[in-house]
N, CA, C and O atoms as a CHARMM CRD file, in Angstrom:
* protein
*
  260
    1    1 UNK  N    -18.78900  80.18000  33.41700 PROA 1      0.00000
    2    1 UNK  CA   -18.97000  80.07900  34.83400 PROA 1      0.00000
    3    1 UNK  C    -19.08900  78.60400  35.21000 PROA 1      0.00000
    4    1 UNK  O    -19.64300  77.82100  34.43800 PROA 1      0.00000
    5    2 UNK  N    -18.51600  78.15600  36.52900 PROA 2      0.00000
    6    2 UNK  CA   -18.33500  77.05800  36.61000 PROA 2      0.00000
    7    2 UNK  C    -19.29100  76.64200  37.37800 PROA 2      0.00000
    8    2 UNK  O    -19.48700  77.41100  38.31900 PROA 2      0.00000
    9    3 UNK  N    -20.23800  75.36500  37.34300 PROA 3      0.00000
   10    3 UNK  CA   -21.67200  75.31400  38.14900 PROA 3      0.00000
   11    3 UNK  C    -21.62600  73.68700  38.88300 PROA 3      0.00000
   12    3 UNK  O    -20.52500  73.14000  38.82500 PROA 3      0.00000
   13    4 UNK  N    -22.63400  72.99300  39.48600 PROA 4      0.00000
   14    4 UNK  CA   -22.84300  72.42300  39.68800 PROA 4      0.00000
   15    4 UNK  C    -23.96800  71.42700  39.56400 PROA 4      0.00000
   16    4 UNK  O    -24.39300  70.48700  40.23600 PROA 4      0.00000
   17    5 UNK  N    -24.36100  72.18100  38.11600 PROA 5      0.00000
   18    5 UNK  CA   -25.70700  71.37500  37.72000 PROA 5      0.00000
   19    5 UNK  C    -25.84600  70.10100  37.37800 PROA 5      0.00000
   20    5 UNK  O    -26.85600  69.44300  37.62800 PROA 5      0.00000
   21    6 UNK  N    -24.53200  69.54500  36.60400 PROA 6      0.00000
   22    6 UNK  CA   -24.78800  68.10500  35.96100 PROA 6      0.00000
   23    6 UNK  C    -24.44100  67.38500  37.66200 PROA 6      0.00000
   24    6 UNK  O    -25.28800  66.54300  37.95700 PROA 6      0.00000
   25    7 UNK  N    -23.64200  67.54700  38.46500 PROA 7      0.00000
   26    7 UNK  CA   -23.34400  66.72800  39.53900 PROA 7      0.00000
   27    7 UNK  C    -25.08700  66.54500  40.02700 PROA 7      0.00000
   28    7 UNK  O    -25.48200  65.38300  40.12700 PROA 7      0.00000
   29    8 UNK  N    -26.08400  67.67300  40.31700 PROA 8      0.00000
   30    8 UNK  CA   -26.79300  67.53700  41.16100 PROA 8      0.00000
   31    8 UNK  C    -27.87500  67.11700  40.60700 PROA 8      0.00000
   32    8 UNK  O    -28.65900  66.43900  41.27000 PROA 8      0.00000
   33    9 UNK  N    -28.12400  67.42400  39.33300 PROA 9      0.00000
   34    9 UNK  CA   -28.99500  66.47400  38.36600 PROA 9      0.00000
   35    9 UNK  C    -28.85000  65.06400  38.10100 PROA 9      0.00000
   36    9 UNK  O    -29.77400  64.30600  37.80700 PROA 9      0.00000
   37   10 UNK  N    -27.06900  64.61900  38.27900 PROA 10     0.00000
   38   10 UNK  CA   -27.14600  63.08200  38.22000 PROA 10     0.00000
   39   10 UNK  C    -27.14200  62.42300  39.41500 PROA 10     0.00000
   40   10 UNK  O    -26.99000  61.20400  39.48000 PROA 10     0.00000
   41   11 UNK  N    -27.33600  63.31000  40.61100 PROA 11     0.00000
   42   11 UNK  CA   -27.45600  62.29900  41.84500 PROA 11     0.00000
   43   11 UNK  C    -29.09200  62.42800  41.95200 PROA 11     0.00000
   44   11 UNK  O    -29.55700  62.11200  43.04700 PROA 11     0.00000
   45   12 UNK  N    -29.94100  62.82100  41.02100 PROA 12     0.00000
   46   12 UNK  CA   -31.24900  62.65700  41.39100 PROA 12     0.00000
   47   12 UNK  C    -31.48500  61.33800  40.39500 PROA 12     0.00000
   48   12 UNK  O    -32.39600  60.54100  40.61400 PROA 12     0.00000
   49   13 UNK  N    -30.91200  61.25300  39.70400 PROA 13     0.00000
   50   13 UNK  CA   -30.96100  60.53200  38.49200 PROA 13     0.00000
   51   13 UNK  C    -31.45900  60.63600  37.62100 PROA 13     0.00000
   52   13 UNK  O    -31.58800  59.64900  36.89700 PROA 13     0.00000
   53   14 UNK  N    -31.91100  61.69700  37.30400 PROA 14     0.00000
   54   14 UNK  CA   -32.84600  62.85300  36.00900 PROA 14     0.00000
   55   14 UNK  C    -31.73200  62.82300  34.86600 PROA 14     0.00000
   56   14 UNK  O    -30.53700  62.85000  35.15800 PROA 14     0.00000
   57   15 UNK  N    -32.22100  62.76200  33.45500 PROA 15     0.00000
   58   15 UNK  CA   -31.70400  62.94400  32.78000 PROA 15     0.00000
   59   15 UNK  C    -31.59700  64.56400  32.26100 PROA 15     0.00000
   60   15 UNK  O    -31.91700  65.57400  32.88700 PROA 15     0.00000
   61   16 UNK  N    -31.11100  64.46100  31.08500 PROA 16     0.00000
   62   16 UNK  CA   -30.86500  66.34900  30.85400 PROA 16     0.00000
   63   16 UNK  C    -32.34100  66.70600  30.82400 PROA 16     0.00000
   64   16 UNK  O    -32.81600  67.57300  31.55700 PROA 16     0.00000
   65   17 UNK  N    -33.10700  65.94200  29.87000 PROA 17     0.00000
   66   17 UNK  CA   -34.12800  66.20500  29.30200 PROA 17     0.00000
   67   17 UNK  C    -35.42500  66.77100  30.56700 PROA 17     0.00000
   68   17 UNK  O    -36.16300  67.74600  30.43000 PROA 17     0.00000
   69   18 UNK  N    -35.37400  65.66200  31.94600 PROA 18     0.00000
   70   18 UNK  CA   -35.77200  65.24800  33.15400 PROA 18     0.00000
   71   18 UNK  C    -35.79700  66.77900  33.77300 PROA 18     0.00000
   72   18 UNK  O    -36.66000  67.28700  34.48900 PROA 18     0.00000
   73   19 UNK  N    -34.59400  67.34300  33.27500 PROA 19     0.00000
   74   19 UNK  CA   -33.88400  69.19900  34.16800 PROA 19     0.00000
   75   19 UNK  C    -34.79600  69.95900  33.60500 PROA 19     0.00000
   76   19 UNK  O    -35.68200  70.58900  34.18300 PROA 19     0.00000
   77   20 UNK  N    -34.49700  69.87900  32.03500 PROA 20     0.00000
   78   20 UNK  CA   -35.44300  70.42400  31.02000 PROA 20     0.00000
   79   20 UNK  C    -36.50600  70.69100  31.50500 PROA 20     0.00000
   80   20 UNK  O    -36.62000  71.87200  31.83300 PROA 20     0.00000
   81   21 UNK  N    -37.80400  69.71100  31.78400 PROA 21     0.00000
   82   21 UNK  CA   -38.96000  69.75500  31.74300 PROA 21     0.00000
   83   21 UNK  C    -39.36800  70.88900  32.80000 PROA 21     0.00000
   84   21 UNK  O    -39.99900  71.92000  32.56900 PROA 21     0.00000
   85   22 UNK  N    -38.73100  70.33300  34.29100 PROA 22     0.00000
   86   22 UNK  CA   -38.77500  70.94600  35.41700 PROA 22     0.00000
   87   22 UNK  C    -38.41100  72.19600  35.28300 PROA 22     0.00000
   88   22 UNK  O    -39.04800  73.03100  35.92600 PROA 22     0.00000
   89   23 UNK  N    -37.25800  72.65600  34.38400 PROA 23     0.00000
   90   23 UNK  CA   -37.28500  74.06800  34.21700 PROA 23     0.00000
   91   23 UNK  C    -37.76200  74.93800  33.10500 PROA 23     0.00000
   92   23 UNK  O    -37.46800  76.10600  32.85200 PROA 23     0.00000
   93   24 UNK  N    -38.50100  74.17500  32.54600 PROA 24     0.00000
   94   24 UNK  CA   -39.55600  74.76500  31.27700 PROA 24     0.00000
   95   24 UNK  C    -38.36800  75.40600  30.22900 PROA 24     0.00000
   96   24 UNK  O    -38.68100  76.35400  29.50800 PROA 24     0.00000
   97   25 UNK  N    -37.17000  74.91400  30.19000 PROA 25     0.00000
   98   25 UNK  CA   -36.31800  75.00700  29.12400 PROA 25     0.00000
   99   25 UNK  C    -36.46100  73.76200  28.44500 PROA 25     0.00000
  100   25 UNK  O    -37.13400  72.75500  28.66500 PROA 25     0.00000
  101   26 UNK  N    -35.25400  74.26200  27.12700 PROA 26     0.00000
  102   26 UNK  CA   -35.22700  73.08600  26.25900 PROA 26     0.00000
  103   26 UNK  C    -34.27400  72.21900  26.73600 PROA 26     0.00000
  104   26 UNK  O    -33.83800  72.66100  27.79900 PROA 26     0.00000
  105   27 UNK  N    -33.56300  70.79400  26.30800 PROA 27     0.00000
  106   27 UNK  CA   -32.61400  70.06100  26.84900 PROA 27     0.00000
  107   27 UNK  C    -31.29700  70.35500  25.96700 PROA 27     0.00000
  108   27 UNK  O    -30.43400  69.48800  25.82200 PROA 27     0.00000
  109   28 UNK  N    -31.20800  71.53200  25.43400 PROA 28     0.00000
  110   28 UNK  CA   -30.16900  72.07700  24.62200 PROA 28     0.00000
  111   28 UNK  C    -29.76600  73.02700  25.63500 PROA 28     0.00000
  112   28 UNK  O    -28.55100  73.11800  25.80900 PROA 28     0.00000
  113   29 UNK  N    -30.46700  73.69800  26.28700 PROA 29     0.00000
  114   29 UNK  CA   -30.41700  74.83800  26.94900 PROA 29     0.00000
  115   29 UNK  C    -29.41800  73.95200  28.72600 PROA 29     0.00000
  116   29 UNK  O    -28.43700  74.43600  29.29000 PROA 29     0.00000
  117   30 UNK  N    -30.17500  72.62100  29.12500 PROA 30     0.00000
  118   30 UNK  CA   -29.32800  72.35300  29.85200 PROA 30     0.00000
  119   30 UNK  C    -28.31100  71.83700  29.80100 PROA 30     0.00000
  120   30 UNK  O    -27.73700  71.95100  30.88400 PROA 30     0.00000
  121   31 UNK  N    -27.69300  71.25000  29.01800 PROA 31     0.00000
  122   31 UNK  CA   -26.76900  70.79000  28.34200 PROA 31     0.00000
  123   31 UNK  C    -25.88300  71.93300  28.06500 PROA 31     0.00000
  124   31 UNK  O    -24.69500  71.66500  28.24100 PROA 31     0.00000
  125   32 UNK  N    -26.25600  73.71300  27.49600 PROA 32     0.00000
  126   32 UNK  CA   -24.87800  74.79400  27.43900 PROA 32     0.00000
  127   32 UNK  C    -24.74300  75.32500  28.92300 PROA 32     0.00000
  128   32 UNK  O    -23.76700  75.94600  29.34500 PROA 32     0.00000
  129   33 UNK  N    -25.70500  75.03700  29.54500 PROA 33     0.00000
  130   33 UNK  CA   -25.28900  75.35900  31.13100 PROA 33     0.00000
  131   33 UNK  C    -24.35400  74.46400  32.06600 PROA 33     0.00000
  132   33 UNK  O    -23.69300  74.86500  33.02400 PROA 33     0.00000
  133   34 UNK  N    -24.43500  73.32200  31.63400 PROA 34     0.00000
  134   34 UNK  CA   -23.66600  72.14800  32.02100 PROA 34     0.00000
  135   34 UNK  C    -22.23500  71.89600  32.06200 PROA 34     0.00000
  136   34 UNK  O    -21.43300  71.25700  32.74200 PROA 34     0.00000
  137   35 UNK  N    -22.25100  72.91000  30.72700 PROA 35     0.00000
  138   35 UNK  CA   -20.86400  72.68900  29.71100 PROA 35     0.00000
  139   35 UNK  C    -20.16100  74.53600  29.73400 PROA 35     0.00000
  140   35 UNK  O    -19.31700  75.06200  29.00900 PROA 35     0.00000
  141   36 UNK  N    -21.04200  75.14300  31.00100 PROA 36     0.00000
  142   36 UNK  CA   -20.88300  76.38600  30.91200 PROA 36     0.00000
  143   36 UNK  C    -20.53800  76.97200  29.63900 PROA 36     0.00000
  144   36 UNK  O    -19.57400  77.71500  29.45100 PROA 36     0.00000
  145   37 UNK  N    -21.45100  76.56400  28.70100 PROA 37     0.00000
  146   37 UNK  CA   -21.45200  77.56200  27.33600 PROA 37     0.00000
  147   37 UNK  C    -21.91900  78.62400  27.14100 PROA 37     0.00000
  148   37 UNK  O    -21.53600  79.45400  26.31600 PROA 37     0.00000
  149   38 UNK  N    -23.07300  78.72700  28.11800 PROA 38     0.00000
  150   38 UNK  CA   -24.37400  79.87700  28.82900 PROA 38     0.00000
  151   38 UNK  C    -24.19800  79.80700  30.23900 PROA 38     0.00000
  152   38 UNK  O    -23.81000  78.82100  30.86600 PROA 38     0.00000
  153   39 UNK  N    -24.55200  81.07700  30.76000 PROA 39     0.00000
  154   39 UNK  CA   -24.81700  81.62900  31.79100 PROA 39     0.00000
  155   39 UNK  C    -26.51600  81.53500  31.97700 PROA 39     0.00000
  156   39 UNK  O    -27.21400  81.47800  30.96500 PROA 39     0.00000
  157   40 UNK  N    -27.06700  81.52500  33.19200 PROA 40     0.00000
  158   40 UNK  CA   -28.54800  81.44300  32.97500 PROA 40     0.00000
  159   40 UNK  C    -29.03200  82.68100  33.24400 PROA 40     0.00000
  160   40 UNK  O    -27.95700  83.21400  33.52100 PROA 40     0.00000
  161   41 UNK  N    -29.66500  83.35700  33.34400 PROA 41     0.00000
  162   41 UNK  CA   -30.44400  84.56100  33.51500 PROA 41     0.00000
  163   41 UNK  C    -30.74900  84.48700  35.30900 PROA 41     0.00000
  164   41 UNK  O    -30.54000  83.43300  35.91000 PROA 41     0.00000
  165   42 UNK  N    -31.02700  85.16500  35.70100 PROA 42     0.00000
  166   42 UNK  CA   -30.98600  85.67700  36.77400 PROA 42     0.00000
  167   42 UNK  C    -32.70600  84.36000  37.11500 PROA 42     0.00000
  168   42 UNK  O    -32.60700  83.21600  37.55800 PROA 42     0.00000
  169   43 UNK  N    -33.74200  84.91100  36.81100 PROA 43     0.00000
  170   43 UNK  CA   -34.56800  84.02800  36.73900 PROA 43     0.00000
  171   43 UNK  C    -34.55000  82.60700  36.76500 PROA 43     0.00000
  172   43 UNK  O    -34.91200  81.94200  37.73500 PROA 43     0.00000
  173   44 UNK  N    -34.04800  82.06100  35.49700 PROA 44     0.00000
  174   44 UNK  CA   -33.35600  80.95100  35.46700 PROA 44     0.00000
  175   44 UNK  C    -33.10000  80.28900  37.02200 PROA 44     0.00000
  176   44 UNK  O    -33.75300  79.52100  37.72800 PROA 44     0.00000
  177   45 UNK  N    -31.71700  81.04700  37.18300 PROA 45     0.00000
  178   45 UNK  CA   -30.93500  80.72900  38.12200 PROA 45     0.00000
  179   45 UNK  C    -31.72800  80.38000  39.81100 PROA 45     0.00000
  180   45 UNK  O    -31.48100  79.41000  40.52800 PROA 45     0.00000
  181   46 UNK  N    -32.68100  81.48500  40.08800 PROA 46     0.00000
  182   46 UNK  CA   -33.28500  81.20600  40.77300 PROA 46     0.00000
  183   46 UNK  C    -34.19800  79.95100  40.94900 PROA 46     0.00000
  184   46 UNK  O    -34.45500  79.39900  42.01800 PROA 46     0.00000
  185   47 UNK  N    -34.63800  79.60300  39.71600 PROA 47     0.00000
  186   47 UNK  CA   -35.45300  78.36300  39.42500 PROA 47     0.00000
  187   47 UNK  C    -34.40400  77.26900  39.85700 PROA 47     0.00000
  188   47 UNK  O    -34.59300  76.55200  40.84000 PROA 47     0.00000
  189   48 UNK  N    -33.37900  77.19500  39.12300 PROA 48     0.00000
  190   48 UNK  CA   -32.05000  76.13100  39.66900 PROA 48     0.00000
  191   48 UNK  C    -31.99800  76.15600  41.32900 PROA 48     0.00000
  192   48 UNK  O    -31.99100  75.02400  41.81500 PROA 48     0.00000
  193   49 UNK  N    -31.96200  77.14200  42.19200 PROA 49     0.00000
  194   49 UNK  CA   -31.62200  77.17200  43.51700 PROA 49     0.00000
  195   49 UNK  C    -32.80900  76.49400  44.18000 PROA 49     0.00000
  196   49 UNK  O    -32.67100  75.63300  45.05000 PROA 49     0.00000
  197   50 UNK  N    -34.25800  77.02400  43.62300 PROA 50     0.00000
  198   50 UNK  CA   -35.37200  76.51400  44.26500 PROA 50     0.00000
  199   50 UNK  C    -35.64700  75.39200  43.97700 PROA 50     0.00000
  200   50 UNK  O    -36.06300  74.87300  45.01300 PROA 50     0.00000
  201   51 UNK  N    -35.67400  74.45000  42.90900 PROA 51     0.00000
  202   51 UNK  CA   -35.86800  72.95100  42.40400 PROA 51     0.00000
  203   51 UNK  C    -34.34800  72.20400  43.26500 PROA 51     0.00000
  204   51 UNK  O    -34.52200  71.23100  43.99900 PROA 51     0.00000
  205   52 UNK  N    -33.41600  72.58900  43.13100 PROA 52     0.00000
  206   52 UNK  CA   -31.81300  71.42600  43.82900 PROA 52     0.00000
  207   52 UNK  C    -31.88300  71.78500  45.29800 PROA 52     0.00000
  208   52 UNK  O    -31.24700  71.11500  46.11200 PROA 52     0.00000
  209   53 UNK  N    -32.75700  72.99000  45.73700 PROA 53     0.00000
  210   53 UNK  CA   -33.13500  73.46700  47.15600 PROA 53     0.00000
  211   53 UNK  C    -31.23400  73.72400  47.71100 PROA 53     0.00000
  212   53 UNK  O    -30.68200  73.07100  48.59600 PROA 53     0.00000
  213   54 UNK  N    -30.62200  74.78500  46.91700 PROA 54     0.00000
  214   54 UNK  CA   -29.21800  75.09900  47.26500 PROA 54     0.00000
  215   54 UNK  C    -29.16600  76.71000  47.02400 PROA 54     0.00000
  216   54 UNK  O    -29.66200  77.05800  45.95200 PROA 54     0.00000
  217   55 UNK  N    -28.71400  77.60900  47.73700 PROA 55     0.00000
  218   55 UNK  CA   -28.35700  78.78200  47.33200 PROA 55     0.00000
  219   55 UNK  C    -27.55400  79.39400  45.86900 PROA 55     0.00000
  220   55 UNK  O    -26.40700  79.00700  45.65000 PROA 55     0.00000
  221   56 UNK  N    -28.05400  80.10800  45.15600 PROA 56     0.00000
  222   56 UNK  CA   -27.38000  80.24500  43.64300 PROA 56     0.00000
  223   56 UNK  C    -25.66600  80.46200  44.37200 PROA 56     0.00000
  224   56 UNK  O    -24.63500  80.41000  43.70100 PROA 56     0.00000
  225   57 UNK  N    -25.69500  80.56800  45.03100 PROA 57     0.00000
  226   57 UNK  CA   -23.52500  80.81600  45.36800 PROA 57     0.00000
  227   57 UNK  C    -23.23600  79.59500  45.43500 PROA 57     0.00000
  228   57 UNK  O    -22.16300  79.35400  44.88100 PROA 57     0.00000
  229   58 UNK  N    -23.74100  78.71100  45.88000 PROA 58     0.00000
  230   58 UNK  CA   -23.72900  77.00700  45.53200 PROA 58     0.00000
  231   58 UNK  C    -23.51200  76.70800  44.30600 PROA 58     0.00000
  232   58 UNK  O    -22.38400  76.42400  43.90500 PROA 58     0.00000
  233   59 UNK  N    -24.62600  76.73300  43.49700 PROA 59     0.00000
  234   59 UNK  CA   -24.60900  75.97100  42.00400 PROA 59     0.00000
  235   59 UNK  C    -23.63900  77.09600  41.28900 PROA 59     0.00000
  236   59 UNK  O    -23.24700  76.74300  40.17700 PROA 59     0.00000
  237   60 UNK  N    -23.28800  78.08900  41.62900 PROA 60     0.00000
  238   60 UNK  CA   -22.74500  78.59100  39.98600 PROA 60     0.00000
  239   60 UNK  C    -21.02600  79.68000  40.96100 PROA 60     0.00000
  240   60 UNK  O    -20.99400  80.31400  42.01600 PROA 60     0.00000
  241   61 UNK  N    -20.15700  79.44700  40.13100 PROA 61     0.00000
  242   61 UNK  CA   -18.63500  79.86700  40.94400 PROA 61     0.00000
  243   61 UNK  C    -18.33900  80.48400  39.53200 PROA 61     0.00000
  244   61 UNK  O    -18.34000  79.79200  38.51400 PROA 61     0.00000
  245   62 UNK  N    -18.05800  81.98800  39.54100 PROA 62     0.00000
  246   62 UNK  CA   -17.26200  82.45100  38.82700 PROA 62     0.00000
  247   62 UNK  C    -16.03800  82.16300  38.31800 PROA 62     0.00000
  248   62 UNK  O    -15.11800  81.85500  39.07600 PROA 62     0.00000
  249   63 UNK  N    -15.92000  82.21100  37.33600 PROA 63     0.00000
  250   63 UNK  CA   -14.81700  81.51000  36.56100 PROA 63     0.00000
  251   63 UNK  C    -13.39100  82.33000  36.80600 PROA 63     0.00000
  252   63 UNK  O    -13.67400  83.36300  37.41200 PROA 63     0.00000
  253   64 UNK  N    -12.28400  82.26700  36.61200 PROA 64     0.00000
  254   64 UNK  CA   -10.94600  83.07200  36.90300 PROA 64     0.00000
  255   64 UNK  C    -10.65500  83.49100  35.63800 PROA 64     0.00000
  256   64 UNK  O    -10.07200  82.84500  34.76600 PROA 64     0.00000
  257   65 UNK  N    -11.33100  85.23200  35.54000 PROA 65     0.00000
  258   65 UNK  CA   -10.23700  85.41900  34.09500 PROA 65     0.00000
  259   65 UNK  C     -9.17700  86.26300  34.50200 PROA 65     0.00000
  260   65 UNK  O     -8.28300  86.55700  33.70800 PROA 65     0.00000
């Protein structure tokens, strides 16, 4: 799935690790979301919308299979 996390994490100027903390994941974990290797959990995801303050249809676009 195609997202918008690394764009909106590097205009805060947070590093991966910086995403990490704030989302009580590891910086492995933001880094396969980044690289859409993982999908986040529904939870997750919500945490992403409420910390970048954007609707989850914002950060994350289904991919074309």
């Amino acid at each position: 799935m195609k997202n918008r996390i690394r764009e909106l994490r590097e205009q805060r100027d947070w590093s991966q690790g910086d995403l990490a903390e704030r989302l009580d994941v590891s910086r492995q974990t933001v880094n396969a979301l980044e690289t859409g290797k993982y999908d986040p959990s529904l939870p997750l995801a919500f945490r992403l919308s409420k910390l970048f303050r954007h609707p989850i249809e914002f950060l994350f676009e289904p991919g074309k299979d």
